[in-house]
C-alpha positions, -999 to 999 in steps of 0.1 A, spaced: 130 260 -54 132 220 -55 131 202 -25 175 194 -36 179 233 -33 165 233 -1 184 203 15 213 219 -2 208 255 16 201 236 52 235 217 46 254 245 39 243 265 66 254 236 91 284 239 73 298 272 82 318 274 111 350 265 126 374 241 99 383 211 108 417 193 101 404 164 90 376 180 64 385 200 28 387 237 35 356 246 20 340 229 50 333 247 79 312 236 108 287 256 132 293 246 169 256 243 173 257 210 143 267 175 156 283 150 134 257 127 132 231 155 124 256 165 94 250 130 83 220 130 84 211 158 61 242 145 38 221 112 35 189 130 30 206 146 3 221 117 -14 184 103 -16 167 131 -29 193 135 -55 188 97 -63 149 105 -68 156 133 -88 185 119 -108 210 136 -133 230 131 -162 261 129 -148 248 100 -126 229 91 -156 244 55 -170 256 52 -208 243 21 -225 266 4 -250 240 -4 -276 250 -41 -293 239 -75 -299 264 -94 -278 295 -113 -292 284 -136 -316 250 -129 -317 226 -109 -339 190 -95 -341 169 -105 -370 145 -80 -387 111 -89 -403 126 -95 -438 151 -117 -420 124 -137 -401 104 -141 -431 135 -158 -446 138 -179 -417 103 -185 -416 101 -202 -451 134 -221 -443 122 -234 -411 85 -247 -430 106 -262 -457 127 -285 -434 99 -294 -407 76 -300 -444 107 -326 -449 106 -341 -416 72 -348 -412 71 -362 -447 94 -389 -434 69 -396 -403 89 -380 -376 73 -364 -347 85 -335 -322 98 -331 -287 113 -301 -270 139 -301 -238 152 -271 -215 178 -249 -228 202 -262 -197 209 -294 -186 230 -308 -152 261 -302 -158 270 -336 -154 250 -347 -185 270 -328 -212 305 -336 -195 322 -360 -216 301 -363 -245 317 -338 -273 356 -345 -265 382 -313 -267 349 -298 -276 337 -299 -243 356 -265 -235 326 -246 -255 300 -255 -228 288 -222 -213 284 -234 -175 260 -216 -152 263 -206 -119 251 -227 -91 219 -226 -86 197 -241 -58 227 -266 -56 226 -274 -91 253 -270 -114 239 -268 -150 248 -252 -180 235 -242 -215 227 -269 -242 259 -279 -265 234 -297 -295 200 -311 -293 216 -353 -294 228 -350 -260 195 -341 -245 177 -364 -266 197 -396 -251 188 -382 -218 150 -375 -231 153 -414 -239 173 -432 -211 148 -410 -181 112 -416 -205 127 -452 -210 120 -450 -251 135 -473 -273 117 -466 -304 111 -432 -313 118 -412 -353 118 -371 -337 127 -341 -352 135 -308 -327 141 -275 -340 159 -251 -305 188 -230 -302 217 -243 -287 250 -224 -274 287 -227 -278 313 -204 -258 334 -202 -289 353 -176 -306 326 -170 -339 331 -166 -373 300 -148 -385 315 -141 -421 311 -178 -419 277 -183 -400 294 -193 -368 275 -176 -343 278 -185 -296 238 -188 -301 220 -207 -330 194 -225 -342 201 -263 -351 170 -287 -367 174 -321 -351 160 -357 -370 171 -387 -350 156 -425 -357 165 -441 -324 154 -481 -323 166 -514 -333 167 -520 -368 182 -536 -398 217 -522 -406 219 -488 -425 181 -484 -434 173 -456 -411 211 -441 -418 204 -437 -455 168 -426 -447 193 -393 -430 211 -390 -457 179 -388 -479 168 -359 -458 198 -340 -463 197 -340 -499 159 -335 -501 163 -300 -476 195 -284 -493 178 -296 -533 144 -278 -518 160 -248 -503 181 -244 -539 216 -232 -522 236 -241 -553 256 -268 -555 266 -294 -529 285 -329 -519 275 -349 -488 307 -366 -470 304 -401 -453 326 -419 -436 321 -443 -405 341 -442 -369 349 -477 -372 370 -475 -405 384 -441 -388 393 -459 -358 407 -496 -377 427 -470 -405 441 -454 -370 453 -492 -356 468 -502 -386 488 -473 -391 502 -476 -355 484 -449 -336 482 -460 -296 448 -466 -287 448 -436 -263 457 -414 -290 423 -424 -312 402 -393 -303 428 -370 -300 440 -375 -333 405 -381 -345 399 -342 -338 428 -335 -357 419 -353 -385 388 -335 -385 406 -305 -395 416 -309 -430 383 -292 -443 396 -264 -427 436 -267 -429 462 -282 -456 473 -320 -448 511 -307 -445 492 -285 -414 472 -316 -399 503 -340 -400 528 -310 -383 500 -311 -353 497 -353 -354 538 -347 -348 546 -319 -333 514 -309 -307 499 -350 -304 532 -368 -306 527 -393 -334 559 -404 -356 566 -384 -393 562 -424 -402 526 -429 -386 514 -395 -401 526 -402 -436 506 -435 -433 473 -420 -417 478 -396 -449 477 -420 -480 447 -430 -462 430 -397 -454 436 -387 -492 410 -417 -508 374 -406 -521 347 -428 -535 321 -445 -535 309 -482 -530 341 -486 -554 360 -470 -527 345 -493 -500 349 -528 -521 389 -516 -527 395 -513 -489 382 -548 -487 403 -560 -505 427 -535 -485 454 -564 -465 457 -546 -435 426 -529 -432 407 -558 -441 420 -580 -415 407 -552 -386 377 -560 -371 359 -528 -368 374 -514 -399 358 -546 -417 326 -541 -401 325 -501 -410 335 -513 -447 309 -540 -451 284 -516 -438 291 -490 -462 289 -507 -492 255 -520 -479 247 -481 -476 255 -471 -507 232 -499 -523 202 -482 -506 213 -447 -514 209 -458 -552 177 -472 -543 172 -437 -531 187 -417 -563 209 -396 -540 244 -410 -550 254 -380 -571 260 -363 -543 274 -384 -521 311 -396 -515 327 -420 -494 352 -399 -481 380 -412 -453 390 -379 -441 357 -371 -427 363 -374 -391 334 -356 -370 352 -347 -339 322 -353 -316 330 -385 -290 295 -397 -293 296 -412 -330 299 -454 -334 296 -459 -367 286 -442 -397 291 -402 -398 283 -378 -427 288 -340 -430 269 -319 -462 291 -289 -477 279 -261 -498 301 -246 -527 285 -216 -523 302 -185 -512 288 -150 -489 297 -120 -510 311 -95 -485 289 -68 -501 258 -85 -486 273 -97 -454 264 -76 -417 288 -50 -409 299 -74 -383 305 -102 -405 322 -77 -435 351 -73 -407 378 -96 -417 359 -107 -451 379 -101 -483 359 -85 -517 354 -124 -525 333 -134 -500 337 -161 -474 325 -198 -478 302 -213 -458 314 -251 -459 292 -274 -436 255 -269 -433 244 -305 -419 259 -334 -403 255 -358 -381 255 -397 -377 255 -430 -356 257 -428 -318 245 -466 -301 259 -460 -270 250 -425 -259 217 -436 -241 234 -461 -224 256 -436 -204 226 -421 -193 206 -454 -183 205 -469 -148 214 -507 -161 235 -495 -193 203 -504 -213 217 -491 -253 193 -475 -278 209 -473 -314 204 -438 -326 213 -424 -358 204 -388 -371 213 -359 -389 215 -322 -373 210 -293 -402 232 -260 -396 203 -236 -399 225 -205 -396 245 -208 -427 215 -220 -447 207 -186 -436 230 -164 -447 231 -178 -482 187 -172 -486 198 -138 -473 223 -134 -499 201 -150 -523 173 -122 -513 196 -94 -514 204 -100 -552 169 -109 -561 145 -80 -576 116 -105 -558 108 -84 -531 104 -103 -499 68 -103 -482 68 -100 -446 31 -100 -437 8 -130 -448 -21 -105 -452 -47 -111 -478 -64 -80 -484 -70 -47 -466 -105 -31 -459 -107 1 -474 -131 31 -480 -136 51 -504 -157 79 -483 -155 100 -452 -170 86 -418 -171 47 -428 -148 36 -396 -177 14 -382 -180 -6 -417 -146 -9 -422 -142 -24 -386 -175 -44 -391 -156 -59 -424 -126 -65 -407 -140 -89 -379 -163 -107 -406 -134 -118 -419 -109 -127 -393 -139 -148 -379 -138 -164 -412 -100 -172 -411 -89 -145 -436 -62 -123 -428 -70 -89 -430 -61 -52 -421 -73 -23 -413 -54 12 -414 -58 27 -379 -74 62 -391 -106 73 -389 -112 88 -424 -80 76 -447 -70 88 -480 -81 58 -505 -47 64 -521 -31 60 -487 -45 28 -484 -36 19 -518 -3 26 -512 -2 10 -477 -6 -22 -502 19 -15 -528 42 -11 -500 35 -43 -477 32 -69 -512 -11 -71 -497 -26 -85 -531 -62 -76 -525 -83 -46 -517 -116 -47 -504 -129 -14 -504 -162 -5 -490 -181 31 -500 -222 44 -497 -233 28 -526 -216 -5 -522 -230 -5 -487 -266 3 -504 -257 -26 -533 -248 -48 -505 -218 -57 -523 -177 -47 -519 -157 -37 -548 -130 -58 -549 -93 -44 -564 -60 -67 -574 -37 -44 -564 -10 -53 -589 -36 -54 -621 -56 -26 -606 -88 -47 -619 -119 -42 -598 -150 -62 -592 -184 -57 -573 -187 -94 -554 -216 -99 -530 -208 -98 -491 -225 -134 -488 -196 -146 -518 -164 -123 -505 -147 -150 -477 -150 -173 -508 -138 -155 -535 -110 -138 -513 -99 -173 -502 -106 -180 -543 -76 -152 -552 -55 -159 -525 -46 -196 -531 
C-alpha cells in the first residue's frame, strides 16, 4: 500500500465517532482526535496527494497558436529564409547597414505617434516602475535610436517582429505578431534623392521575389493636407479625416464619404469636394495639372508637395521604375508621423483558399482572398525631433516591406509548384557500403565540417546503403560520399550524384575540392 492509502486509513479511523452538526454525515469523530490533529493529517493528505498527483487534478492543455499567431514548419522557414536573403541582398546593395532595438519601449515613446492607431499598442504591466509596451513598427524606435545616440546621418535596414493588438485577418496576412523589414535614409539632403532611392527598393524586392504583378501608390501629406484646406475641412479635422481617407483601398467612396458625414461631421458639400479629388491618378502629368490646379496651387504646402513630386518622378525615370508607379491622391497612410511624401506597394495577386491554413480558410470564399499592401512607408522630418532634448530635427525617409503577406503568396507559390522545397543546405552525406565502418564514416564527416562543407551522417552504426540512399532522395542532399574496404585501401571515396546516380573514385586529398566543385 502507498503511503496515500495509509494517510487515508489513519484519517478515517480518526474519523469514526460521535457526528457532528456542523460536518457531512459520513463524518464521525473519535473523542480521543482533536480538531487540529484532524487537520493535520487532512493537510498531510492533501500534500501527499499533490506529490502523487491524478488525472482528475491533472490540467487539460488547450493546444493552439494564440490569436493571430502561427507556427512555421521547416518548409515554411526555408521560404522565409530565401525571402528574408533576397531583401537584406537588396538592402545592402544600396549600402545600408543594421541596427537592432528591444521588443518594448517606455510607454511614453509610442504614445502619440500612429494616431487612432495608437489603440493597437499592446501595453505591459508595470514593471520596476516602468510602464512600457510592445513595439508598434520598427520607425518609432529608430527616431528614438537617433535622438538618444545623437545620429544625424545614418542609411539602416532592421529586420524584427513587431506587435499590434488588432483583430487579424490571416486570410489576408494580418497577423497580432509579424515580421516587418525596415530601410530608413535619415540625414540632410537634396529634395527627393533618398525618397526615390525607397521607391527603387520596393520595385527591386517585389520584381526579385516574382509575386506577380504589382503598382506602387505615392502621394505626399502636404498635397493631402492643402487638398483637405481647400476643400474646407477645419484644421482639427486633418488627421481624422486623413484616416478615413485612408480607407478607400479597403471600402467604396459612397462608404468613406457616409463616415466624413455621418461619424466625423464634415458637410455632404466638403465630402463631394475631397472626392473629385481623391478620384485623380497619374503621374508627373498628374502633378504638372494640379499646378496648374487655382486653388490648390495657391496652398502653400499643397504647392510644395506638387513641386516635389514632379521632381520625384524625374528621378524615378532616371531609375526605370515608372511603370509601376502612380501618383495617386487617395493614398493617405494613416500613420501621424508622415511630412511629406508617402507610398504604399499593392499586389494583384490573390491566396487561393485551397492553400491557405485551416485558420486562415475560415471566412475565405473558393476564390481566395487578396493580399493588397505588401510595403509602404515614407517621409517623417519631425519624428526625431519629439524625441530630442532641444527639438534638434533629422529628416528621415524609408520604406517598411510587409514580410507576412510576401509570405503567404511564396507559400502559395510553393504549394502549386512540383519544385520540391529543400529544407536542409546539406551537400553530401557520408555513406558506407560495408558492415563496421562507423569510425570512417565519423572520421569523413569531421574532415569535412572542418573544411566548411556541410555534411551528414546517419546516426546507425551499420546502415543499409539503400537507406542512406534514400535518406538523400528524400531530404533533396545532391551528393553521396560513400566510403567501403577497398576505397579505404585505394585511398579514394566513390563519389555518387544522387539524381544521375553517376559515380566516381576521387582521391581524399581532391574530395573538399571537388565537393565544393559540384555544389556551386
Amino acid at each position: 500500500m502507498n503511503a496515500l492509502g495509509l494517510v487515508s486509513m489513519r484519517l478515517c479511523a480518526g474519523l469514526m465517532g460521535r457526528r457532528s452538526a456542523v460536518n457531512p454525515p459520513f463524518l464521525r469523530f473519535s473523542s480521543g482526535m482533536t480538531s487540529s490533529q484532524i487537520d493535520e493529517e487532512v493537510a498531510k493528505l492533501l500534500q501527499l496527494k499533490a506529490q502523487l498527483g491524478g488525472d482528475e487534478g491533472k490540467h487539460v492543455f488547450v493546444l493552439k497558436t494564440a490569436k493571430g499567431t502561427r507556427d512555421y514548419n521547416p518548409k515554411q522557414m526555408a521560404i522565409r529564409e530565401k525571402v528574408f536573403s533576397i531583401i537584406i541582398s537588396c538592402f545592402k546593395r544600396h549600402g545600408a547597414e543594421t541596427i537592432d532595438t528591444p521588443v518594448f519601449e517606455l510607454k511614453e515613446t509610442l504614445t502619440g505617434k500612429y494616431g487612432e492607431d495608437s489603440k493597437l499598442i499592446y501595453d505591459l504591466k508595470d514593471q520596476g516602475g516602468e510602464l512600457l509596451s510592445l513595439r508598434y513598427d520598427l520607425t518609432v524606435p529608430f527616431a528614438r535610436y537617433l535622438a538618444l545616440n545623437k545620429i544625424t546621418n545614418i542609411k539602416r535596414y532592421h529586420i524584427a517582429k513587431v506587435y499590434r493588438r488588432d483583430n487579424p485577418a490571416m486570410t489576408r496576412g494580418r497577423y497580432r505578431e509579424f515580421y516587418q523589414c525596415d530601410f530608413d535614409i535619415a540625414g540632410q539632403y537634396d529634395a527627393m534623392i533618398p525618397d526615390a532611392e525607397c521607391l527603387k527598393i520596393v520595385y527591386e524586392i517585389l520584381n526579385e521575389l516574382d509575386l506577380g504583378d504589382f503598382r506602387i501608390k505615392v502621394n505626399d501629406r502636404r498635397i493631402l493636407d492643402g487638398m483637405f484646406a481647400v476643400c474646407g475641412v477645419p484644421d482639427e479635422k486633418f488627421r481624422t479625416i486623413c484616416s478615413t481617407v485612408d480607407k478607400l483601398d479597403k471600402m467604396a467612396w459612397e462608404d468613406v464619404k457616409k463616415e466624413m458625414v455621418n461619424e466625423k461631421g464634415l458637410s455632404e458639400d466638403v465630402a463631394d469636394r475631397i472626392g473629385e479629388y481623391v478620384s485623380m491618378q497619374g503621374g508627373q502629368d498628374l502633378a504638372e495639372r494640379l499646378l496648374q490646379d487655382p486653388k490648390l496651387s495657391q496652398n502653400k504646402q499643397a504647392f510644395a508637395g506638387l513641386t516635389d513630386m514632379k521632381l520625384l518622378f524625374s528621378y524615378l525615370e532616371l531609375f526605370q521604375v515608372t511603370d509601376k508607379v502612380v501618383f495617386d491622391l487617395s493614398l493617405a497612410r494613416g500613420l501621424d508621423y508622415y511630412t511629406g511624401v508617402i507610398y504604399e506597394a499593392i499586389l494583384s495577386q490573390t491566396i487561393p483558399a485551397s492553400v491557405s491554413t485551416p485558420a486562415e480558410q475560415n471566412g475565405a470564399d473558393e476564390a481566395g482572398v487578396s493580399v493588397g499592401s505588401v510595403a509602404g512607408g515614407g517621409r517623417y522630418d519631425g519624428l526625431v525631433g519629439m524625441f530630442d532634448p532641444k527639438g534638434r530635427k533629422v529628416p528621415c525617409v524609408g520604406v517598411s516591406i510587409g514580410i507576412e503577406r510576401i509570405f503567404s503568396i511564396m507559400e502559395q507559390k510553393a504549394e502549386t509548384s512540383s519544385e520540391k522545397v529543400r529544407t536542409t543546405e546539406t551537400q553530401v552525406l557520408v555513406a558506407s557500403a560495408q558492415k563496421n565502418l562507423l569510425e570512417e564514416r565519423l572520421k569523413l564527416t569531421s574532415q569535412l565540417w572542418n573544411a566548411g562543407i556541410k555534411a551528414e551522417v546517419l546516426y546507425k552504426k551499420n546502415p543499409k546503403l539503400l537507406s542512406q540512399l534514400q535518406h538523400c532522395e528524400e531530404t533533396g542532399i545532391p551528393l553521396v560520399a560513400i566510403l567501403g574496404e577497398q576505397e579505404l585501401k585505394d585511398g579514394v571515396v566513390k563519389l555518387r550524384n544522387v539524381a544521375s546516380r553517376e559515380e566516381v573514385d576521387v582521391p581524399r586529398a581532391d574530395l573538399v575540392d571537388e565537393i565544393k566543385k559540384r555544389t556551386l
